[in-house]
C-alpha positions as CSV (number, residue, x, y, z in Angstrom):
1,X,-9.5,69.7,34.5
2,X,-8.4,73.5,35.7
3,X,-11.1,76.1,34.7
4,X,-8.6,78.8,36.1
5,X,-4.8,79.3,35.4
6,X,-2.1,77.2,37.8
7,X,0.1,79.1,39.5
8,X,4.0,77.4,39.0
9,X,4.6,75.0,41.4
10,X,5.8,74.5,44.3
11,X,6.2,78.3,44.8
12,X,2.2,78.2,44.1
13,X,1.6,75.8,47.2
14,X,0.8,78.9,49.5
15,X,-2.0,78.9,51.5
16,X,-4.3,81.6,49.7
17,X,-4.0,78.9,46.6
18,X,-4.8,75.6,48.9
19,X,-7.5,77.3,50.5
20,X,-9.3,78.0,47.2
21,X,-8.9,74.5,45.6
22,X,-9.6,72.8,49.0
23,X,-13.0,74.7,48.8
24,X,-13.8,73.6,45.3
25,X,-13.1,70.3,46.3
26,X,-15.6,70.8,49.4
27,X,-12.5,69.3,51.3
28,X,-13.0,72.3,53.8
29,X,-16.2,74.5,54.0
30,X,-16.1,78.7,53.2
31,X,-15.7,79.5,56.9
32,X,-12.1,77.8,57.4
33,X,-8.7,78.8,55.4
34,X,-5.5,77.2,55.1
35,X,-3.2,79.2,57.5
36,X,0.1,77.4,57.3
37,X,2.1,75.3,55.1
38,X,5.0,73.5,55.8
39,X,6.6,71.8,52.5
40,X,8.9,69.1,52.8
41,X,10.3,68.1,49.4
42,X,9.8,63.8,49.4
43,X,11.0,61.4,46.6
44,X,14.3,63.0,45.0
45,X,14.9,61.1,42.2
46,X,12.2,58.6,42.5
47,X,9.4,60.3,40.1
48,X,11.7,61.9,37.5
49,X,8.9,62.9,35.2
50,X,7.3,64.9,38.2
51,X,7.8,66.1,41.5
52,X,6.5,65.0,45.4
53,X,6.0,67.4,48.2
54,X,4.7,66.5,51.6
55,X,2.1,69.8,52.6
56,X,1.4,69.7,56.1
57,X,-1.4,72.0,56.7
58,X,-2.6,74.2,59.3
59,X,-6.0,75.4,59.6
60,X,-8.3,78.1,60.8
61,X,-10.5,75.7,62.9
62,X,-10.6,72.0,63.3
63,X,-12.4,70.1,60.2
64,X,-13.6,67.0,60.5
65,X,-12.1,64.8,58.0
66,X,-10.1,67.7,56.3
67,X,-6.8,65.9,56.1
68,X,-3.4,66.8,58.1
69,X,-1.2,66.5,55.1
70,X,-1.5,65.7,51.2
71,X,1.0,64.9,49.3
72,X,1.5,67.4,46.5
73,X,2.7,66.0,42.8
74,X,3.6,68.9,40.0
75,X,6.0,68.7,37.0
76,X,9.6,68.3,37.0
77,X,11.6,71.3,37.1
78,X,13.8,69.6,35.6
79,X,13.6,70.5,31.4
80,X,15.1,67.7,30.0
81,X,12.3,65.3,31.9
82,X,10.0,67.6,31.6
83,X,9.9,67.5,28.1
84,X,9.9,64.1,27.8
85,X,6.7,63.7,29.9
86,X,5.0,66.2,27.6
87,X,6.1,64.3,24.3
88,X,4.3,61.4,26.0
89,X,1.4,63.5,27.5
90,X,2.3,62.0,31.0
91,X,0.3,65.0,32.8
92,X,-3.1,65.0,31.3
93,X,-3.0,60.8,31.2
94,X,-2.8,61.4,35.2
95,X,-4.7,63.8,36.0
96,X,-7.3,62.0,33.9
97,X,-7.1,58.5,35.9
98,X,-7.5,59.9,38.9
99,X,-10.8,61.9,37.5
100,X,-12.7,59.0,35.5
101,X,-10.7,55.7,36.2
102,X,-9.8,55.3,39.2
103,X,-13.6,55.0,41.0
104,X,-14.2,51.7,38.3
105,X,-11.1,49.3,39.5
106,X,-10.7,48.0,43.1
107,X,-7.2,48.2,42.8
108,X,-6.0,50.8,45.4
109,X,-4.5,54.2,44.7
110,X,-3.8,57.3,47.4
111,X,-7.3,59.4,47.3
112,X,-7.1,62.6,44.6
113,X,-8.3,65.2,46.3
114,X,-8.0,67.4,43.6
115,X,-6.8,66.9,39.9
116,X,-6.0,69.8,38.1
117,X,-4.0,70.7,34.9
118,X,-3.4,73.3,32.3
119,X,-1.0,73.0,29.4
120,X,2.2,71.8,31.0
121,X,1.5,72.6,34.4
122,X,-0.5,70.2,36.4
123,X,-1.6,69.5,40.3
124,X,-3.0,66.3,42.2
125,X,-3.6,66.7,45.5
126,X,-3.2,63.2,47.1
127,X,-3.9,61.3,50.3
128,X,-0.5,61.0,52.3
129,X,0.7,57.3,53.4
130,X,3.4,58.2,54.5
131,X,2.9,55.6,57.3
132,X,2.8,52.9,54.4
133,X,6.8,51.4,53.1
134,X,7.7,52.6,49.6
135,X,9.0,50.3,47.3
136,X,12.5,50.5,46.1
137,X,13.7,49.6,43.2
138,X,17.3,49.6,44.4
139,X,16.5,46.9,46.9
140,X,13.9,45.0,45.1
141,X,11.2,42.9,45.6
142,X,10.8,39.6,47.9
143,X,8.5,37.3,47.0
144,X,5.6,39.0,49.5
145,X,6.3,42.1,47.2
146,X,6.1,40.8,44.0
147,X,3.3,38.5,44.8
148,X,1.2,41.9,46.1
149,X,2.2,43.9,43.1
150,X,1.0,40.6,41.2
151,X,-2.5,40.4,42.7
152,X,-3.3,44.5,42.9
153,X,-2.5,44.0,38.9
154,X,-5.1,41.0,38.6
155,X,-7.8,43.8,40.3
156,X,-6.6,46.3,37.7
157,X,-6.9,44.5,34.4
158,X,-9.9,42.5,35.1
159,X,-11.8,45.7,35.9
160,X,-11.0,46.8,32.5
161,X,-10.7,43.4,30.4
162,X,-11.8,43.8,27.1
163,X,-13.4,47.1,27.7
164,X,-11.6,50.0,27.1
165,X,-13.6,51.4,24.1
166,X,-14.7,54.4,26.2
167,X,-11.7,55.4,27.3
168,X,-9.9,55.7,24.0
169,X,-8.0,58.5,24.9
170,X,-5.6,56.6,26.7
171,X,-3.0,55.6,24.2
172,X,-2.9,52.3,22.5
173,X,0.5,50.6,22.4
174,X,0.5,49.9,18.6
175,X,-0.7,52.7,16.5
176,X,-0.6,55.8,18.9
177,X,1.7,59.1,19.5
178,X,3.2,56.6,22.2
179,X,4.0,54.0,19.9
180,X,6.0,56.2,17.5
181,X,7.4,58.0,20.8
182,X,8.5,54.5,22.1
183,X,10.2,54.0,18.8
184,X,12.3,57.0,18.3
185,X,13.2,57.2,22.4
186,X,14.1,53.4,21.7
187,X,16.3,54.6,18.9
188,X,17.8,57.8,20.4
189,X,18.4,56.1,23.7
190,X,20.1,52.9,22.9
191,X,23.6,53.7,22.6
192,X,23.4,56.6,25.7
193,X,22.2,53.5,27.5
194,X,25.4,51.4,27.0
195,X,27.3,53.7,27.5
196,X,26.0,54.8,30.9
197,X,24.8,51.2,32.0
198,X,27.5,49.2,29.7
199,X,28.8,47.5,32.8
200,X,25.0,46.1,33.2
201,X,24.8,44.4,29.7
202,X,26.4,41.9,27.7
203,X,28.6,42.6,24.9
204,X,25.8,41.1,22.0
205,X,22.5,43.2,24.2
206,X,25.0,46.4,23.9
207,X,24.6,45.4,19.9
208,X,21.4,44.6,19.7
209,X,19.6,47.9,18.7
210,X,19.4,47.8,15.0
211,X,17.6,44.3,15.3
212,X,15.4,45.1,18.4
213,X,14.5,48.7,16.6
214,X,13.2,46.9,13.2
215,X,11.4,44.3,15.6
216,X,9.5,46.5,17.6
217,X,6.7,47.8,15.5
218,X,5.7,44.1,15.5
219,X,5.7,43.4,18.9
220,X,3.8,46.6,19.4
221,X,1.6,45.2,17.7
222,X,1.5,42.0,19.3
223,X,1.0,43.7,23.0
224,X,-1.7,45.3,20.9
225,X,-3.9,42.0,20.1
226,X,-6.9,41.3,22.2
227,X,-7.2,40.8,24.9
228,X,-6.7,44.4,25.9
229,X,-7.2,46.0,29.2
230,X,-5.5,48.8,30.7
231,X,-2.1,49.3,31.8
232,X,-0.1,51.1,34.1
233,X,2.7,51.4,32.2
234,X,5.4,51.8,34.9
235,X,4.8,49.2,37.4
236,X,7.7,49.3,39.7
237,X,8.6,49.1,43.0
238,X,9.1,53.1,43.3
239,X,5.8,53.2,42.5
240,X,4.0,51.3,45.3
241,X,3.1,52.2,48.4
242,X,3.5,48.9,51.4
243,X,0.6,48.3,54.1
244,X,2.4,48.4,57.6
245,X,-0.2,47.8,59.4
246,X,-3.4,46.1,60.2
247,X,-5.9,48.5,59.1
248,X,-3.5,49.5,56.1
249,X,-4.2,47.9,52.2
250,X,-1.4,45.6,51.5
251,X,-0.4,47.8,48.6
252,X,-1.3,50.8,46.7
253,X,-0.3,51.9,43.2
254,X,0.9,55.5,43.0
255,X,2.2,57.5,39.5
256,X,-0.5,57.1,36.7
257,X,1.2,59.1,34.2
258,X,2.0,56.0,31.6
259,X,-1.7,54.3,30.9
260,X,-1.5,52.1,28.4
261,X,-4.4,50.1,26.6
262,X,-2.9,47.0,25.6
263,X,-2.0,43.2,27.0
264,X,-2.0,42.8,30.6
265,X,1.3,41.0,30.6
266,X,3.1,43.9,29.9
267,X,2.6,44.9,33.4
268,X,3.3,42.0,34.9
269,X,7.0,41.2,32.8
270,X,7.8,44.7,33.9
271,X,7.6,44.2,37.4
272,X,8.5,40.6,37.6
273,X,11.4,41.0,35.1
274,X,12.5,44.8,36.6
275,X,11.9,45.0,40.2
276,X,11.9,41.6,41.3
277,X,15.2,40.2,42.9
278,X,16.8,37.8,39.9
279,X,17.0,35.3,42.3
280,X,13.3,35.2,43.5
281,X,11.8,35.8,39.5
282,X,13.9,32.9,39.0
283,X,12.6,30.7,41.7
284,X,8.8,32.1,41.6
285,X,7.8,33.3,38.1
286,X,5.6,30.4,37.0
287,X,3.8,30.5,40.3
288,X,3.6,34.4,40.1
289,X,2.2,34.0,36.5
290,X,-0.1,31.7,37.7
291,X,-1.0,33.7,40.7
292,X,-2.4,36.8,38.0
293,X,-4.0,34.1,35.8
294,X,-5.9,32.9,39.0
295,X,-6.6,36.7,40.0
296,X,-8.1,37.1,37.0
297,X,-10.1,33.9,36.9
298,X,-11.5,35.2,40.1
299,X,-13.1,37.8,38.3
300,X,-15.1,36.0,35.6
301,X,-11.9,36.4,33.2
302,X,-10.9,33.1,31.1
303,X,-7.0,33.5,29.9
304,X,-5.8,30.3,30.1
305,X,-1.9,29.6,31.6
306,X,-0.3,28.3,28.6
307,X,-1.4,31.9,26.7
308,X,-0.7,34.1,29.7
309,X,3.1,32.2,29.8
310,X,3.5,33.2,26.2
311,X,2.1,36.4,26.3
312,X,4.5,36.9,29.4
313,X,7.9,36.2,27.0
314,X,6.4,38.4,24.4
315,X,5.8,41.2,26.6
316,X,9.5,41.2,28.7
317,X,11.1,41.3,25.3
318,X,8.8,44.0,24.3
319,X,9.9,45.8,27.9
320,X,13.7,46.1,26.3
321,X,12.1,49.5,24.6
322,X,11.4,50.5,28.2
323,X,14.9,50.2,29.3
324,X,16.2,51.8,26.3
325,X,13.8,54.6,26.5
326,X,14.3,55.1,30.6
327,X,17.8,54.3,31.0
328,X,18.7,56.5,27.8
329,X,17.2,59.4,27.4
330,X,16.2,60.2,31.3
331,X,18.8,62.4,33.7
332,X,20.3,60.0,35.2
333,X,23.1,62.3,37.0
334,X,21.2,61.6,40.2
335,X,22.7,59.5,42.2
336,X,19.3,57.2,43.3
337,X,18.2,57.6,39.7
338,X,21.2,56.4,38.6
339,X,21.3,53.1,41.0
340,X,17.7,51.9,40.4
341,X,18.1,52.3,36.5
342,X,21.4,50.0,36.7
343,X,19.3,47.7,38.6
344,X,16.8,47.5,36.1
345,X,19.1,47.2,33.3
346,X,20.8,45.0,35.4
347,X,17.2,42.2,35.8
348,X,15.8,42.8,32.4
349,X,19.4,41.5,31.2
350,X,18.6,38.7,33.3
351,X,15.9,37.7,32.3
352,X,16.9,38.0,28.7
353,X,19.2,35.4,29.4
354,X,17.2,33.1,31.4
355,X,14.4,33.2,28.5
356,X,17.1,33.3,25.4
357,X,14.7,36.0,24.5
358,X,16.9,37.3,21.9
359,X,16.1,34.2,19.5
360,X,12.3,35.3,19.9
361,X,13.6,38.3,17.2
């Protein structure tokens, strides 16, 4: 947490300001100063509630280990986003995973170097794999991809299974700010979302909102139930970051704004029934489901197949509040935004189908 105010950002990026917070972060000694800073704006469209800048630094005299480039993150200039990401206290929830969490799960993130916010202004500092593939959402995932995103998920819940009373302040699905925030963005964003995506959904999804909106406090509750854990919250394919080589991890989870406590599944439906190719989810999910149950197993975690299968249903229906909330109430004017969230829309509907989830109402 910032004991001193943040300049705004990027224009703050300059090299008097890295210097400092490089120091307190013992990334570079007293005797050496950032001298140059090249900014290269990276991610348009991809992070909507933020924004990415690659900082390639120059310094006074060679540091060992003092890293080349970092890859700045900051808030979206954008106000509409912007707000949204405060109503849901996206910033601190970050900033805060990167500061307690992240050092108790072997799932793999980019290194914070620093971690810094104040108010609605915010800074992480982050390890640059830029030599790794990012996912996209456009394309989709393969089976290698989804079964990556699968097993990195298995590290991250069983780290935290049934054991998240100390880290309360992370939002609870049911009950929480979040919760009431999911219900009124579900609300206020259904119709934008046909009309925007309408060519994505069928005629009775495009009419489902008064149903879905009175069912939703109850599956909120439901992702709620034991067994808890914590949650990303926005597992997608723009938000991993693909090994390319040997020495590489095979993936690593990047954008920690949405942590969630609450079932497990949630993650996985989201990915599975969001990024995935239709095609593969359709051909794979069992053994993908089964692949997170065995992750999990391999970590001292009982949650038998026949539950996590269940859970799985509950939680892709639940996921519809996602859509309505992302797809509705999110600038979409971008062009890239735009095509990911119609592929999105375009899965989850999908899915839908393929489950007959709409008789689970």
């Amino acid at each position: 947490m910032s004991r001193a105010s943040l300049p705004p950002f990027p224009a703050g990026l300059t090299p008097a300001y890295l210097t400092a917070v490089l120091r307190t972060a013992q990334v570079i000694p007293d005797t050496v100063a950032v001298i140059g800073v090249e900014r290269q704006q990276v991610g348009v469209g991809v992070g909507m509630m933020s924004e990415l800048s690659r900082l390639v630094l120059q310094y006074s005299a060679p540091v060992a280990q003092a890293p080349a480039s970092l890859i700045a993150k900051y808030p979206s200039q954008n106000a509409t986003n912007r707000g949204v990401a405060m109503a849901f206290n996206l910033y601190e929830r970050e900033v805060r995973y990167f500061a307690e969490l992240e050092p108790l799960t072997t799932a793999i993130s980019p290194k914070a170097y620093v971690a810094e916010i104040e108010d609605d202004n915010f800074l992480l500092l982050l390890e640059d794999l830029g030599e790794y593939r990012t996912g996209d959402q456009i394309e989709g995932a393969d089976l290698a991809d989804s079964a990556a995103a699968v097993a990195e998920l298995a590290k991250l819940h069983g780290a935290f299974w049934n054991r998240v009373e100390a880290i309360d302040w992370i939002p609870r699905i049911h009950g929480s700010s979040h919760a009431d925030n999911m219900l009124a963005g579900t609300r206020a964003g259904w119709q934008n979302m046909v009309d925007v995506f309408g060519a994505e959904l069928t005629d009775e999804i495009a009419a489902w909102q008064p149903a879905f909106s009175d069912a939703l406090p109850d599956l909120q509750r439901q992702m709620n139930a034991a067994p808890v854990t914590l949650i990303h919250g926005d597992y997608r394919m723009e938000n991993f970051l693909f090994g390319t080589r040997a020495d590489h991890h095979r993936l690593a989870i990047i954008d920690w704004q949405g942590p969630l406590l609450g079932r497990g599944m949630v993650d996985v439906a989201l990915v599975l029934g969001q990024s995935t190719r239709t095609d593969v989810r359709r051909e794979h999910e069992r053994a993908l489901v089964q692949q997170y149950v065995d992750g999990l197993q391999a970590l001292g975690v009982d949650y038998p197949f026949a539950t996590a299968w269940e859970d799985y249903l509950q939680a892709m229906l639940y996921n519809w509040c996602y859509v309505a909330v992302v797809s509705g109430t999110l600038d979409a004017s971008n062009a890239r935004a735009f095509a990911w969230m119609s592929q999105m829309v375009a899965r989850q509907v999908a899915a839908t189908d393929d489950h007959r989830l709409m008789e689970r109402l």
